[in-house]
Z-matrix of the N, CA and C atoms (Angstrom, degrees):
N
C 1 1.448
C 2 1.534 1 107.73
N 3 1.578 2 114.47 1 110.88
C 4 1.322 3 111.22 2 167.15
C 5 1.598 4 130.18 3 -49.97
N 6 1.267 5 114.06 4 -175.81
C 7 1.738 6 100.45 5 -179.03
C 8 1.789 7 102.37 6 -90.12
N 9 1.241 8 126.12 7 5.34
C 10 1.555 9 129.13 8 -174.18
C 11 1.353 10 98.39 9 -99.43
N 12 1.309 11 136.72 10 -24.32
C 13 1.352 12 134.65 11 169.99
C 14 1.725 13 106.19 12 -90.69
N 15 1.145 14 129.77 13 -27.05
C 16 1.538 15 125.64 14 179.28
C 17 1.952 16 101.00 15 -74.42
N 18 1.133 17 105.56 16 -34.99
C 19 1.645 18 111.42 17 164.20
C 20 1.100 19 135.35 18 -39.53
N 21 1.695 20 93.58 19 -73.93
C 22 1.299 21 114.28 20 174.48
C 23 1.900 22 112.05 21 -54.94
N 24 1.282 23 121.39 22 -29.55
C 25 1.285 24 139.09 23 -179.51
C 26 1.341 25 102.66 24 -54.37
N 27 1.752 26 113.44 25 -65.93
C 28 1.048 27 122.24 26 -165.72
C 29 1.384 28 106.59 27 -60.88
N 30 1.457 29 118.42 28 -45.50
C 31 1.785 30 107.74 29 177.31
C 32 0.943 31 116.52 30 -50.85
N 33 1.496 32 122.49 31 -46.33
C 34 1.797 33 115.48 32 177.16
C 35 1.252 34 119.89 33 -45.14
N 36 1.171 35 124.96 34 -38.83
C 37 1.567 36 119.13 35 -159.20
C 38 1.793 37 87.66 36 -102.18
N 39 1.596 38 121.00 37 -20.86
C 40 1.851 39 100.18 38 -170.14
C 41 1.807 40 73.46 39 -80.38
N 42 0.871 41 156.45 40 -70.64
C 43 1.322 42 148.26 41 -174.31
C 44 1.504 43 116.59 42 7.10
N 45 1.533 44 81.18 43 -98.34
C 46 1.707 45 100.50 44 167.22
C 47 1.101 46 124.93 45 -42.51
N 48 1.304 47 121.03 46 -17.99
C 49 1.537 48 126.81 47 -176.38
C 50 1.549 49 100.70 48 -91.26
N 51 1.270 50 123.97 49 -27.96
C 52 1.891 51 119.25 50 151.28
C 53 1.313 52 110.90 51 -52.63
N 54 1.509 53 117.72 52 -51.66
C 55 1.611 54 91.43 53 -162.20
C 56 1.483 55 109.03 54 -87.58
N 57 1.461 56 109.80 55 7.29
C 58 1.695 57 98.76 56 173.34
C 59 1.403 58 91.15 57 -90.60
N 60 1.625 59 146.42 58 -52.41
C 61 1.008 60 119.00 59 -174.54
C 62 1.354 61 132.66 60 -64.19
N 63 1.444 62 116.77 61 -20.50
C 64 1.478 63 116.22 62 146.95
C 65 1.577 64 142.27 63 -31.81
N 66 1.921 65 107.97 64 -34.66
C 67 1.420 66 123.84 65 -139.11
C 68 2.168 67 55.75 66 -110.73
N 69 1.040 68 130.07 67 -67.52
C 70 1.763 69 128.46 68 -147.00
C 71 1.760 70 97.88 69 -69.02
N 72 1.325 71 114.36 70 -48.36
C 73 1.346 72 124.44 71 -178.63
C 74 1.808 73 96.10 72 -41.32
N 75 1.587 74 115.71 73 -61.83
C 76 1.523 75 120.08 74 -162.22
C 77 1.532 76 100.35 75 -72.27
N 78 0.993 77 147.94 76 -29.30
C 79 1.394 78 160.98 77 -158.97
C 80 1.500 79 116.96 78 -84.48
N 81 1.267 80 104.57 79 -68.28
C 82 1.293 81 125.92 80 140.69
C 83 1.572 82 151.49 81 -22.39
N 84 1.941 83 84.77 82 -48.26
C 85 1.679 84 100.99 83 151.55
C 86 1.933 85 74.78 84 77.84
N 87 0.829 86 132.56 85 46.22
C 88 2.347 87 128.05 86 175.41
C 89 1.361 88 82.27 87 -113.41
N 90 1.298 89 117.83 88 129.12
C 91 1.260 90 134.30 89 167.06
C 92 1.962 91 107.74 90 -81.89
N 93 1.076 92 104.71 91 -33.46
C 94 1.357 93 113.45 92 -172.16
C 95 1.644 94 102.67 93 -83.30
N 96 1.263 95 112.55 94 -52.66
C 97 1.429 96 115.64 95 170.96
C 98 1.658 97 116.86 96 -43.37
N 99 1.108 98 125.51 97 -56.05
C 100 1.554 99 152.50 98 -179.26
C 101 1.884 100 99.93 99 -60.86
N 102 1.359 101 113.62 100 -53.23
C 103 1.563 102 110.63 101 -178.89
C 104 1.156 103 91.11 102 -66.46
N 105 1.412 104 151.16 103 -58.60
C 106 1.375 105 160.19 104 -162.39
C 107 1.851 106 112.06 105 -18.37
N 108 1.568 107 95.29 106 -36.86
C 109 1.403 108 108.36 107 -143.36
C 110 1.914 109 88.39 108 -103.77
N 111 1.086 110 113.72 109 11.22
C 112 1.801 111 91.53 110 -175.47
C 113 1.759 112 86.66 111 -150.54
N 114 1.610 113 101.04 112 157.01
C 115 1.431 114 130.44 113 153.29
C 116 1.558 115 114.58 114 -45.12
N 117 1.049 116 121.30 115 142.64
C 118 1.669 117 141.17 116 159.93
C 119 1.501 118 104.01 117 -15.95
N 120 1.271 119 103.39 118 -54.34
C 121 1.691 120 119.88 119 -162.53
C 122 1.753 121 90.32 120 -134.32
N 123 1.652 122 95.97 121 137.71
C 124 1.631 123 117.71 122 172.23
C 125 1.531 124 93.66 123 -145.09
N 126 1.485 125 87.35 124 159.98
C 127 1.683 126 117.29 125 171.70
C 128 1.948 127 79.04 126 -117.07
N 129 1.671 128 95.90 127 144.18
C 130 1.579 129 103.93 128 -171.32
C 131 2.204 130 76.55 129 -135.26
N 132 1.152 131 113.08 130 141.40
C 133 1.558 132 109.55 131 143.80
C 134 1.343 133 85.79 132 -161.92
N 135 1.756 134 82.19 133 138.88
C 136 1.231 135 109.41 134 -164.51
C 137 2.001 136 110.55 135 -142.91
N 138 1.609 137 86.50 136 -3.62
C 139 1.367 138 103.43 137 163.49
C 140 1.600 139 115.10 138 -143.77
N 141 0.892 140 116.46 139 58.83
C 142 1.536 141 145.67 140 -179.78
C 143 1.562 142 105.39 141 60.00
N 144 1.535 143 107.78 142 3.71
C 145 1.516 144 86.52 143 -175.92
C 146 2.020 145 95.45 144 -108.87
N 147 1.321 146 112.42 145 -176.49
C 148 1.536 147 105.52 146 -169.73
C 149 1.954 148 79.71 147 -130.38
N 150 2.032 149 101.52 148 127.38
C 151 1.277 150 80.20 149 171.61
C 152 1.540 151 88.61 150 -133.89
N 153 1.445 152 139.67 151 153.93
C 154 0.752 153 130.79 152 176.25
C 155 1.799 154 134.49 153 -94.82
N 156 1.516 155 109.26 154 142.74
C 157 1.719 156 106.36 155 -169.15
C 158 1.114 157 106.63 156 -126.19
N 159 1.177 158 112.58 157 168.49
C 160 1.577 159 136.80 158 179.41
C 161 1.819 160 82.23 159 -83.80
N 162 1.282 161 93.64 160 143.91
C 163 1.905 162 106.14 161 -163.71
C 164 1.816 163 85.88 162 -67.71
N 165 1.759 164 125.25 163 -45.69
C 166 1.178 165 127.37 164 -157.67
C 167 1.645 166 104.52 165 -53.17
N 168 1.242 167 107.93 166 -32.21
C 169 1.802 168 120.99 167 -163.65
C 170 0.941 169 123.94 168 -86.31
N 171 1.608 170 99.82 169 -48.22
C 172 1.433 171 99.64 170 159.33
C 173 1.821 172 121.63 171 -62.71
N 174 1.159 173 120.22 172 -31.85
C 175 1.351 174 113.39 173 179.63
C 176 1.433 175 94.46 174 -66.45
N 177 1.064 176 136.25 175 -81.19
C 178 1.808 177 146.71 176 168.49
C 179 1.767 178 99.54 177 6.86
N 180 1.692 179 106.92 178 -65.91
C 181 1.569 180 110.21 179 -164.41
C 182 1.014 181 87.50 180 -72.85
N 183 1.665 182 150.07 181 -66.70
C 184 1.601 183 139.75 182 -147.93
C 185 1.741 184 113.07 183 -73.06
N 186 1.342 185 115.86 184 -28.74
C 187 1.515 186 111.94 185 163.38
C 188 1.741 187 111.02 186 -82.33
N 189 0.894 188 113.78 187 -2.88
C 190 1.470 189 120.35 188 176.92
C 191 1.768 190 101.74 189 -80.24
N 192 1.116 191 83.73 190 -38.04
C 193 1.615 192 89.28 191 -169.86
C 194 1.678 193 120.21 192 -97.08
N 195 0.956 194 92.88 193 6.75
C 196 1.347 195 94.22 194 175.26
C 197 1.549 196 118.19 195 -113.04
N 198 1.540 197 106.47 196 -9.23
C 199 1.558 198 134.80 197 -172.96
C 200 1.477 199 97.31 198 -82.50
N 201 1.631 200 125.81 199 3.84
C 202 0.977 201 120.94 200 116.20
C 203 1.526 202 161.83 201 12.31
N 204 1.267 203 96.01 202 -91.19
C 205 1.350 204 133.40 203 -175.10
C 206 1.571 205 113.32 204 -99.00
N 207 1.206 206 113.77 205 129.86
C 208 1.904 207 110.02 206 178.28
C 209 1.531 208 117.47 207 -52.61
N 210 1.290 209 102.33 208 -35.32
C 211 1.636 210 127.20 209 -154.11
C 212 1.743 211 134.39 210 -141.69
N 213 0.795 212 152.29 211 127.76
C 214 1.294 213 158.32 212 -167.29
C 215 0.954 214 147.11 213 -162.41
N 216 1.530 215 127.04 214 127.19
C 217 1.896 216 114.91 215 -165.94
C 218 1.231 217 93.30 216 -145.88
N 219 1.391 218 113.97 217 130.63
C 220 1.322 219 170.30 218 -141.96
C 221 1.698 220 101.15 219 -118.98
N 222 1.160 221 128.56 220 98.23
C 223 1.787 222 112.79 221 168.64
C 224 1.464 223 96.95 222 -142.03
N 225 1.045 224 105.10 223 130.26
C 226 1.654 225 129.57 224 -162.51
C 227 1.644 226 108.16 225 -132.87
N 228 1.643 227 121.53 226 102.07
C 229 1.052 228 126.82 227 -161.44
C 230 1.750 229 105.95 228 -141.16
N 231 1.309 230 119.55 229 176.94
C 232 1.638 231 139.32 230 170.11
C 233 1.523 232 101.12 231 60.36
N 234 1.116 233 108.50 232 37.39
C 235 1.536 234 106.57 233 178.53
C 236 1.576 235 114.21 234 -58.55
N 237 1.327 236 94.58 235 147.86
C 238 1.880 237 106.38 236 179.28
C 239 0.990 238 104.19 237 -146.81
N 240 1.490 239 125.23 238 104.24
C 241 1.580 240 145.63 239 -179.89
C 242 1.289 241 111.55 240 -102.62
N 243 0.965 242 97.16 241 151.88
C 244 2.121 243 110.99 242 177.91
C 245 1.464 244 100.00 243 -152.94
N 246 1.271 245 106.59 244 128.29
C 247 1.814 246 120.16 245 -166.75
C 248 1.494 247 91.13 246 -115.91
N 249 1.556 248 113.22 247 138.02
C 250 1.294 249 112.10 248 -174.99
C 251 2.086 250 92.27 249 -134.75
N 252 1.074 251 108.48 250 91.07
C 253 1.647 252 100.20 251 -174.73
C 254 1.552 253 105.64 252 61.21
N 255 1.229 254 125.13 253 -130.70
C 256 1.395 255 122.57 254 -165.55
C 257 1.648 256 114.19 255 -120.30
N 258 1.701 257 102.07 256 31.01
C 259 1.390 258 121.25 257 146.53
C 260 1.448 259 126.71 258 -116.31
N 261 1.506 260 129.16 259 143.41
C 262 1.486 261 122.90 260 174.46
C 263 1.754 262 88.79 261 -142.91
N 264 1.294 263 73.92 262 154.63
C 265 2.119 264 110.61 263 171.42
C 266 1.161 265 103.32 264 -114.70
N 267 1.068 266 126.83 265 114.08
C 268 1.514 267 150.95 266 -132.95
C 269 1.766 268 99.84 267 -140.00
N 270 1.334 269 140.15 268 99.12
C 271 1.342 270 136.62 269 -151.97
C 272 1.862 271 91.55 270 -126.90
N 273 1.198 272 142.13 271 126.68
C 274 1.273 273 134.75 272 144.42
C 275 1.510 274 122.64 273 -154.89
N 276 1.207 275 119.71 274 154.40
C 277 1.307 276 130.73 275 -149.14
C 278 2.032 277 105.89 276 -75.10
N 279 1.269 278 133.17 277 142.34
C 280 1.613 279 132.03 278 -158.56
C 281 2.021 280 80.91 279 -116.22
N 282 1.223 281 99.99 280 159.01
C 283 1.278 282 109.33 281 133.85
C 284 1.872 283 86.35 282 -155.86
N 285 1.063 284 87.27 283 164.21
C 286 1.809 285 106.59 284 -176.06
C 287 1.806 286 121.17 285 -155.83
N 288 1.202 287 93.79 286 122.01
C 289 1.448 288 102.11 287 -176.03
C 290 1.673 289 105.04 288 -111.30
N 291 1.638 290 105.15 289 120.34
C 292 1.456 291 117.66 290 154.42
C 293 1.369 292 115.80 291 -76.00
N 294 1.301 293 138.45 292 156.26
C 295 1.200 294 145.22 293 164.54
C 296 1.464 295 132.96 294 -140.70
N 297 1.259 296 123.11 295 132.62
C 298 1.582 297 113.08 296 -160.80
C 299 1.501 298 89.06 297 -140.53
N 300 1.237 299 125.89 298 163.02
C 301 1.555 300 121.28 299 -176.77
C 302 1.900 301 114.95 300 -62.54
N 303 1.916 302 91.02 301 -27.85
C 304 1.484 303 100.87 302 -171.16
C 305 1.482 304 127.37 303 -85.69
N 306 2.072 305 99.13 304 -28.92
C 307 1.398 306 113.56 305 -150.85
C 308 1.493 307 89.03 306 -140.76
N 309 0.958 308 116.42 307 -173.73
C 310 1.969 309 144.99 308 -172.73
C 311 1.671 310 120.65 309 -166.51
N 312 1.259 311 106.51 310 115.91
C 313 1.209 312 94.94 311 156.34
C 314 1.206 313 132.66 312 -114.10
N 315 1.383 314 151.44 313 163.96
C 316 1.296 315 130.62 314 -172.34
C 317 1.428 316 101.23 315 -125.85
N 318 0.961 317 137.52 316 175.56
C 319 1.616 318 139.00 317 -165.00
C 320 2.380 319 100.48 318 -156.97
N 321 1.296 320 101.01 319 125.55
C 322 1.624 321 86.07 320 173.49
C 323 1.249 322 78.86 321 -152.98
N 324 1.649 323 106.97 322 133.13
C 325 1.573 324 137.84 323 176.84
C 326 1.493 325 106.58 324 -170.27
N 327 1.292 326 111.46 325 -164.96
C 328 1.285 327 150.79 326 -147.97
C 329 1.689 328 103.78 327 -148.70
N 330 1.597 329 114.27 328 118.75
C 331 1.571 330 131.91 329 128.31
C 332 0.825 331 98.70 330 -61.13
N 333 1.525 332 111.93 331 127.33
C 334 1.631 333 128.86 332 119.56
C 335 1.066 334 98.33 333 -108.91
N 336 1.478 335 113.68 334 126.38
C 337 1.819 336 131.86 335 157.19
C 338 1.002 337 95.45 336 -141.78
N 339 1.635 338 76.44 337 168.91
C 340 2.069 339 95.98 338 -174.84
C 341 2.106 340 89.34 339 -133.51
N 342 1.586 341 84.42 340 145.75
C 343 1.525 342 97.90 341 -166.79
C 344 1.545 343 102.10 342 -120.85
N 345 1.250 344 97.34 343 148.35
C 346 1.698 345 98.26 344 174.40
C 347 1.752 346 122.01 345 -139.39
N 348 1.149 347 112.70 346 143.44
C 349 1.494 348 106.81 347 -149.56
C 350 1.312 349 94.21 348 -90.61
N 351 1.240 350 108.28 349 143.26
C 352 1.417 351 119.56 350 165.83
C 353 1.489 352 129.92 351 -131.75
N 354 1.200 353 124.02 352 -164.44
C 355 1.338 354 108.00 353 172.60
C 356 1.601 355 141.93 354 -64.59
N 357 1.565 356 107.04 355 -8.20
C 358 1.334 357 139.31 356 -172.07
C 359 1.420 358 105.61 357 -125.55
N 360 1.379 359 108.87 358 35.29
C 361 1.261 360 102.53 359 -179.20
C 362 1.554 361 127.55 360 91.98
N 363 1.603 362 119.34 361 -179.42
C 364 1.398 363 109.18 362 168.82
C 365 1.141 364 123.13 363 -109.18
N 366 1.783 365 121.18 364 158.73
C 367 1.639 366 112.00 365 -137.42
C 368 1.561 367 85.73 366 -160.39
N 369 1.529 368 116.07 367 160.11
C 370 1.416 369 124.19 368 -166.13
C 371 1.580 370 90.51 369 -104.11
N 372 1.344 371 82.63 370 134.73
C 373 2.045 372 99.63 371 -177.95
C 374 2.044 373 93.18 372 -108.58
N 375 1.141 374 99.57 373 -34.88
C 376 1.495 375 104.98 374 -159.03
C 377 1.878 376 96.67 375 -120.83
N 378 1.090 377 122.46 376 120.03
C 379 1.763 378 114.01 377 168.39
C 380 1.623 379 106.68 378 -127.50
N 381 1.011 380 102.04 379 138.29
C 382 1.590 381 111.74 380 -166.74
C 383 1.410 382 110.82 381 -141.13
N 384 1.234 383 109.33 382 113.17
C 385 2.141 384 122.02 383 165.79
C 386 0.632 385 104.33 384 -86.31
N 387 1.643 386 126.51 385 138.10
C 388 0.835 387 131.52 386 155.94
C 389 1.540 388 98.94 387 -135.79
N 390 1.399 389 99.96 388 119.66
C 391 1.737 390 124.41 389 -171.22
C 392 1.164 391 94.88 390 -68.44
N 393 1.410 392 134.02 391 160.19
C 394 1.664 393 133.88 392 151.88
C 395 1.749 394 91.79 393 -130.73
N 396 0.666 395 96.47 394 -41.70
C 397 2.258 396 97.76 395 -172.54
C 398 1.699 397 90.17 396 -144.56
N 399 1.339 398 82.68 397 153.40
C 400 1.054 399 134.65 398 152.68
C 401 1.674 400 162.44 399 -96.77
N 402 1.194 401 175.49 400 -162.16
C 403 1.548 402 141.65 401 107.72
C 404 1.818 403 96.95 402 -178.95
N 405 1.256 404 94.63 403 136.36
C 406 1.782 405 122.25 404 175.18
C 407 1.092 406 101.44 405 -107.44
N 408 1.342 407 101.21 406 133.45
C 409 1.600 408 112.25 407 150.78
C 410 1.480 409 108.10 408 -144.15
């Protein structure tokens, strides 16, 4: 194995190792864990439109909003990455469970983000939902 395939290796798994700390950071309710995972500055759409935040605010509004809910799990799987220099598009499948003592919601989509490496590692510049279903009870 050349050193361009031990590379490319290593991005996959520092990759994936964002969107698991993403899925534990939000779950978790770790503010530090959750900033961990993105650039200074992101574009977030998460309702088809892309608006962009200061990484601090957006973490602030999305743990705000989830403080919500009693409970939550986050599982983030089938990832398919492509590293292009010290950008990747980072694609893997969501399901997500809200929980309230009374109600549930469930969430099943797809990340697409694009990540960019920095000195602390690699970090979401771009985060993107894309809902496919839905369902309350």
């Amino acid at each position: 194995m050349d050193q361009a395939q031990q590379q490319r290796i290593v991005d996959r798994i520092d990759i994936i190792d964002v969107f698991n700390r993403y899925a534990t950071g939000v779950d978790m309710r770790d503010h530090d864990i959750y900033r961990a995972c993105f650039t200074d500055q992101l574009d977030v759409n998460i309702t088809g439109d892309s608006v962009s935040f200061d990484a601090d605010r957006w973490v602030d509004q999305a743990l705000t909003a989830l403080a919500n809910f009693e409970q939550t799990q986050h599982m983030i799987s089938n990832h398919s990455i492509v590293v292009q220099g010290d950008e990747a598009e980072a694609i893997a499948y969501l399901q997500a469970h809200h929980f309230n003592k009374d109600s549930t919601w469930s969430v099943w989509g797809r990340y697409i983000n694009r990540l960019s490496r920095t000195p602390d590692g690699w970090r979401i510049s771009h985060l993107k939902l894309v809902m496919e279903w839905q369902e309350r009870s």
